[in-house]
N, C-alpha and C positions, 0 to 999 in steps of 0.2 A: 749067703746073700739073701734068701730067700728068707732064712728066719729074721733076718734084720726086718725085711720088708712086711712080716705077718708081726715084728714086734713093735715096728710105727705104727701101723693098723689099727691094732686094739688097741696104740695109746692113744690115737686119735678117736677111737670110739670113746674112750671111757673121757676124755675129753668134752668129750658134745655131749656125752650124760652130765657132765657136771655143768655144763652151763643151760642146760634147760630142760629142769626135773618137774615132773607134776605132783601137785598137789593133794597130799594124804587126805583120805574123803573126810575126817576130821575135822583138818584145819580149812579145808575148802566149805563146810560146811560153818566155820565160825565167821568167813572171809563173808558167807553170802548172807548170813545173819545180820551181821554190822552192818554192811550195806545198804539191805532195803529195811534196816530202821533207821539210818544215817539219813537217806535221798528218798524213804519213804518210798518205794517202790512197787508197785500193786503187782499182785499175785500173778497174774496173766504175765507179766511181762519176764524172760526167762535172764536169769542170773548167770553167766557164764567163765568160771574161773578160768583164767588160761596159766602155762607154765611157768614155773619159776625160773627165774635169770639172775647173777649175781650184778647188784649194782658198784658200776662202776666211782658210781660219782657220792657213794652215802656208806662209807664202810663198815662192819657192823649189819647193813640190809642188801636182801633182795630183791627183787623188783616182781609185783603180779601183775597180769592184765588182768581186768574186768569186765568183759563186757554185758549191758543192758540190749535185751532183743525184746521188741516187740511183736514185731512178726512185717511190721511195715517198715521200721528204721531202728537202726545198730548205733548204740553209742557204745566208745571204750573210755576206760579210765585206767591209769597206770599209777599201782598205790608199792607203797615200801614197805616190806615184809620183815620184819626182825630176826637172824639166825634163830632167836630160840622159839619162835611162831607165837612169842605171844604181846608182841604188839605191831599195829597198821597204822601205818600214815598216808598222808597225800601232799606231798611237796610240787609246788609249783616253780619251777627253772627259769627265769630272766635271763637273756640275753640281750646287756646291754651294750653289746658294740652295734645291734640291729637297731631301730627305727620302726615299732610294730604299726606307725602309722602310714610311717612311708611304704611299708612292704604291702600292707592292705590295701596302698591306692594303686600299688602297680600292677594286682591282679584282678583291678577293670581297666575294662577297652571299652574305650571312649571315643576310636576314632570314628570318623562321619558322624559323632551324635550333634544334635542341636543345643548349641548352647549360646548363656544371655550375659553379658557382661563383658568381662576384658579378659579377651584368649592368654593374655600375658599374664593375670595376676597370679598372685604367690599363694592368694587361697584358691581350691576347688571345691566347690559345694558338687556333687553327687548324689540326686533322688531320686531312687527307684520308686515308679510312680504307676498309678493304675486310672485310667477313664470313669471307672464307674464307681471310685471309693471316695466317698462324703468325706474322707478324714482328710485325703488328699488333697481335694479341692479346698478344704478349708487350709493346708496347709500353702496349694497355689497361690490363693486369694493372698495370704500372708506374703509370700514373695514377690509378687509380681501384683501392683509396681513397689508396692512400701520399700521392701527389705533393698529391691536391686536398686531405688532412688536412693534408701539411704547410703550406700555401702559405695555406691557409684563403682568406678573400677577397680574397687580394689578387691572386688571377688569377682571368680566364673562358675557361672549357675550350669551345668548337665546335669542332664535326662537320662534315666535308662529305663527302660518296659521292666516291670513288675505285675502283671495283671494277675487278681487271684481268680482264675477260673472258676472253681469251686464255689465259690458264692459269688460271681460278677460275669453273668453269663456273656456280656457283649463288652466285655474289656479287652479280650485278644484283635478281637476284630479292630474295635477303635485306634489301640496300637500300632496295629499293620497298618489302616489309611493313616495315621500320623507319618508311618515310617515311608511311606510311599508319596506324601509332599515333602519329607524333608531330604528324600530325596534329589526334589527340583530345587526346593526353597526351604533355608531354613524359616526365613519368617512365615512362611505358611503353617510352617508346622509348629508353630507360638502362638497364633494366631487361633488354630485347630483346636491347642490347646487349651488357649486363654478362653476359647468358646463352650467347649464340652464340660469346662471344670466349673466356669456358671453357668450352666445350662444343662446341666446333668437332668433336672427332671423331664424337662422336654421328651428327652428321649424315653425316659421313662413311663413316661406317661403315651406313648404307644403300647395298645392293644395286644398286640402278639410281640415274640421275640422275633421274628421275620421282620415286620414291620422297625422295630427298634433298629435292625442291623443298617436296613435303606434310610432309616434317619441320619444315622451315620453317615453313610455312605456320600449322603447330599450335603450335610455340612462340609465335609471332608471336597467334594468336587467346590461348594461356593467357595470356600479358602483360595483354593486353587484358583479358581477361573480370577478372583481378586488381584490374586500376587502374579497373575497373566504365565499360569506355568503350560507345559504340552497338553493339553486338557483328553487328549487321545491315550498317549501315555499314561496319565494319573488313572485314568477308567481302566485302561487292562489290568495295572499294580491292585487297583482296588479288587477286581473281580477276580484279578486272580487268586488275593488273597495268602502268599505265600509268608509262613508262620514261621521261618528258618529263623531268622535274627530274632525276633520276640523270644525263640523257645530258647534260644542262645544267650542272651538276657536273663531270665529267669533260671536258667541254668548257673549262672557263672552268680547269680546274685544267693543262691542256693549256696554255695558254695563259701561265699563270705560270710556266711549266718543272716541273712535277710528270711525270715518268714512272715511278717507283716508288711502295711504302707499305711502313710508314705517311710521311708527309710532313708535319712540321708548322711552322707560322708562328707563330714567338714575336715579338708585333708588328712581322711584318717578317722575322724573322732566319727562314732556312730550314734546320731539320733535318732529315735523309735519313733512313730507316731506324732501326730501334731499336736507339739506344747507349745506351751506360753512365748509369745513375742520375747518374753525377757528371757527365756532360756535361750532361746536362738543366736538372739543379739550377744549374750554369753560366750558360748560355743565361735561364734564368728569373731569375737573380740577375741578371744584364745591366741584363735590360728593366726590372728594378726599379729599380736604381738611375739609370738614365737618366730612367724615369718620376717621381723623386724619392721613391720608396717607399722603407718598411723591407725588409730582404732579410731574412728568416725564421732563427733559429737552427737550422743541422743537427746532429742525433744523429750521430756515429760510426757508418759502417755495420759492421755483424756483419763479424768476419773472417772468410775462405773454412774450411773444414773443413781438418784436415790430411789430407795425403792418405797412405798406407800403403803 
């Protein structure tokens, strides 16, 4: 009985060697060759082969992992190895019984956020959005009221916190007092918005960064004291300033691939940065027609000015 049990043993060892061998310094050395001349890879950044595994789904290949280290952030890649080591692939796998737009939208949380339009419609618009980024506001201005007149109900406009810290030193804060009237009201906190996103220099145009935060601060209370919310209440949320939901926000948008703004999710479809009107209208026309909606009649936009 004993030798039975020392003869599963080893064959469960010799087992797991065969399913995950490393890479002969050879061919790990042609793997990381190809690579950062493929993805042009700078020298700093360290190439890391991991083991070999037989794939299940490509016969003929094995499977490598790759990973890129920076030293600040890890990417992996999973490439197809030929038995005989001398050809690499990269196959990309679809699965179409999924919905990659649907599954992207169900990994934001939306609930309590502020939003402009009809709770019910079949499209979601999703923009990860920041206080103090020009490209933003230029993309608010676009929405509000144009895009939401034209579209009327048949889209819903959400907000989520994006602020880039790193170069937008009073976006976190503006966030938080946003989040702290839309606590009471959402129309305060449209309103908040609708104010800071033209009016960004204002604040800017304070002397100190202290001084900018109390600009803030006071637009964020006249909102309030407007939309007649707890005005005792909104002053503690402000001072106290609690960063939890913003940093959960930029967390979870981290997560989806967001590292610019504005960034938005047209049920799914991800838009970079502030393009053109007729891109937009595009992207929103899409999702209607997939949704089985009417897609809205466009005006003609104004031609540019001649120029002299």
């Amino acid at each position: 009985m004993l030798t039975i049990r020392r003869f599963l043993l080893m064959l469960l060892l010799i087992c797991m060697g065969c399913v995950a061998q490393s890479v002969p310094p050879d061919t790990a050395r042609k793997i990381e060759h190809q690579v950062r001349s493929h993805y042009d890879i700078p020298p700093e950044v360290k190439v890391i082969i991991g083991a070999v595994t037989p794939s299940s789904d490509w016969p003929g290949y094995d499977t490598v992992a790759v990973t890129f280290d920076s030293g600040r952030k890890k990417q992996e890649l999973t490439l197809l190895l030929s038995k005989d080591r001398n050809t690499m692939l990269r196959v990309t796998k679809f699965d179409l019984t999924k919905d990659p737009y649907a599954d992207l939208m169900s990994k934001i949380d939306v609930s309590g956020r502020p939003s402009r339009g009809d709770k019910a419609a079949k499209v979601v618009v999703i923009n990860f959005d920041d206080f103090e980024c020009p490209f933003c506001s230029r993309m608010h201005e676009m929405l509000f009221p144009g895009i939401l007149k034209e579209y009327g109900d048949r889209v819903n406009f959400i907000y989520k916190d994006y602020p880039l810290e790193e170069i937008h030193p009073w976006a976190v804060h503006a966030a938080v007092d946003a989040n702290c009237l839309n606590a009471q009201n959402s129309d305060a906190y449209w309103d908040f918005a609708d104010y800071v996103h033209a009016n960004k220099q204002q604040v800017d145009n304070e002397k100190t960064p202290d001084a900018r935060l109390v600009a803030i601060d006071k637009i964020a209370m006249e909102q309030g004291q407007k939309h007649s919310v707890d005005t005792v209440k909104l002053q503690s949320c402000i001072k106290t300033q609690n960063e939890d939901a913003v940093r959960a926000s930029m967390k979870e948008a981290d997560g989806i691939g967001v590292n610019a703004t504005p960034t938005l999710f047209i049920n799914g479809q991800k838009i970079d940065g502030a393009v053109p009107v007729s891109e937009l209208r595009a992207a929103l026309d899409s999702a209607l027609k997939d949704a089985g909606q009417p897609v809205p009649q466009h005006l003609p936009s104004a031609p540019a000015p001649a120029s002299k």
